[in-house]
C-alpha positions in Angstrom: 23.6 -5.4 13.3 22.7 -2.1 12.2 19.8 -3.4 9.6 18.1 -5.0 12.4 16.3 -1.7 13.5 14.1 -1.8 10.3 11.7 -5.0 10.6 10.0 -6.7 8.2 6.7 -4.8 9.8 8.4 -1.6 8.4 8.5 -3.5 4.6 4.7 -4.7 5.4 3.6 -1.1 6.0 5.7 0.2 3.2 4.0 -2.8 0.8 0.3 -1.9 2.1 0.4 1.4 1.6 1.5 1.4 -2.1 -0.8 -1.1 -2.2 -3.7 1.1 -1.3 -2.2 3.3 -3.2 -2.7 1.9 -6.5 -6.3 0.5 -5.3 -7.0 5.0 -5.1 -5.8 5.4 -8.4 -8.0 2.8 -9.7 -11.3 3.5 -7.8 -10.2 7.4 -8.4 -10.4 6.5 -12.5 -13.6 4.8 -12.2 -15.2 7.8 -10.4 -13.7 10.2 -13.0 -15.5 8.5 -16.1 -18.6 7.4 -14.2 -20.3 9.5 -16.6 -18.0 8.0 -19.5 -20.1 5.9 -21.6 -18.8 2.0 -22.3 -16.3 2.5 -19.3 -16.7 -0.6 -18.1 -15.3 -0.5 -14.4 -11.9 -1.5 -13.1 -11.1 -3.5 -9.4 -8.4 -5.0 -7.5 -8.0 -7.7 -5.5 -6.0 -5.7 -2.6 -5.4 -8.8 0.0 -4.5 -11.3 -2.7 -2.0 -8.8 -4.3 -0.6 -8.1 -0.7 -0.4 -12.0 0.2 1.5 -12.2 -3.0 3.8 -9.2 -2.3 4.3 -10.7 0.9 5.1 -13.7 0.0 8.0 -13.6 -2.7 10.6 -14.3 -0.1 13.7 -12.8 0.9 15.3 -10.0 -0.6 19.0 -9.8 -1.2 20.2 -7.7 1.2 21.8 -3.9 0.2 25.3 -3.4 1.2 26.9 -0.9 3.7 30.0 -0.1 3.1 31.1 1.4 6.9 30.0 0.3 9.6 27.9 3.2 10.6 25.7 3.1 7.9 21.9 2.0 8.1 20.2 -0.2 5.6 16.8 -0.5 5.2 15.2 -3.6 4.0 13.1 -2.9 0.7 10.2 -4.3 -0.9 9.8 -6.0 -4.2 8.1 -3.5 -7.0 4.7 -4.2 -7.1 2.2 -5.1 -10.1 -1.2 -5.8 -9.0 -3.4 -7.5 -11.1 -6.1 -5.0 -12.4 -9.2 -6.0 -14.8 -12.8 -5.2 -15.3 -14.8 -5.2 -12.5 -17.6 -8.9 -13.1 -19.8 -7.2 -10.9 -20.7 -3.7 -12.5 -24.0 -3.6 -13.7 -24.2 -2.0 -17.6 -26.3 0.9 -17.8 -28.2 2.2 -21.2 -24.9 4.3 -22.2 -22.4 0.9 -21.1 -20.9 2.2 -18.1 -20.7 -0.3 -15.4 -19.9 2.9 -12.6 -21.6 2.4 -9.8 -20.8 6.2 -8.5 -21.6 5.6 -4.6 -20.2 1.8 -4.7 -16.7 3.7 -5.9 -17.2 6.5 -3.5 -17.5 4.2 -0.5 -14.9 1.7 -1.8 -12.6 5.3 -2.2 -13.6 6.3 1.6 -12.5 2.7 3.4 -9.1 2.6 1.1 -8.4 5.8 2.6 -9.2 5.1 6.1 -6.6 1.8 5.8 -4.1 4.0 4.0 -4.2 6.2 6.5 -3.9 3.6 9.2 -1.1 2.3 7.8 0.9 5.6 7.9 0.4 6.0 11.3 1.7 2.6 12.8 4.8 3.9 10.7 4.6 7.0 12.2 4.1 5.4 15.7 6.8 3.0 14.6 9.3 5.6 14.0 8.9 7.1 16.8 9.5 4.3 18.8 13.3 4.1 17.5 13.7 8.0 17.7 12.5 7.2 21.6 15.1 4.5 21.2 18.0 6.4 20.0 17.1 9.5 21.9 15.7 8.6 25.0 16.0 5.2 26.1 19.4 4.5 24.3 21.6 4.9 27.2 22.7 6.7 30.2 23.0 10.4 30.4 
């Protein structure tokens, strides 16, 4: 069946990275108004909104209409749960920033972003080897 070819790894992959995605916009916001006073700081729970992605079952499958044609398995849209971070500590002006905390939190996103995109690079070019290369006799 030509859906097969796209797992549901390919639908994890796709579901982390957006994932870390919105998790850079919101640690990218909380670095822009460190210096904001009464910002309070925003988080979000990346693993329990991936579990929950995850976990909303199957998806009803997208029609082909030849026989030829591919269809990739999608993912659910995905609405984190974002709110003020308990943890920040208020300073005189009410931030609740903690500038290097953010930056570090902004540097390990990236890293698992990043490492997401390239098991779907490596992924990929497993079934290119597939089609091109090991697919068959020449």
């Amino acid at each position: 069946m030509a859906d097969s070819i796209f797992d549901p790894t390919m639908g994890s992959l796709n579901t982390s990275m957006n994932l870390r995605l919105a998790q850079q916009n919101v640690i990218s916001s909380n670095i822009a108004n460190a210096d904001t006073p009464g910002f309070k700081a925003k988080a979000m729970e990346f693993e329990s909104a991936f579990r929950e992605a995850l976990g909303a079952g199957d998806l009803l499958p997208m029609s082909a209409t030849e026989d030829g044609h591919v269809v990739p398995r999608e993912t659910d849209p995905i609405y984190p749960e974002i709110y003020d971070d308990p943890n920040g500590v208020e300073s005189l002006d009410g931030n609740t920033v903690n500038r290097s905390a953010e930056m570090t939190k902004l540097a390990e996103n990236q890293l698992m972003y990043d490492a997401s995109a390239e098991l779907v690079r490596r992924k990929l070019g497993l079934l290119k080897y597939s089609i091109t290369e090991g697919g068959g006799n020449r």
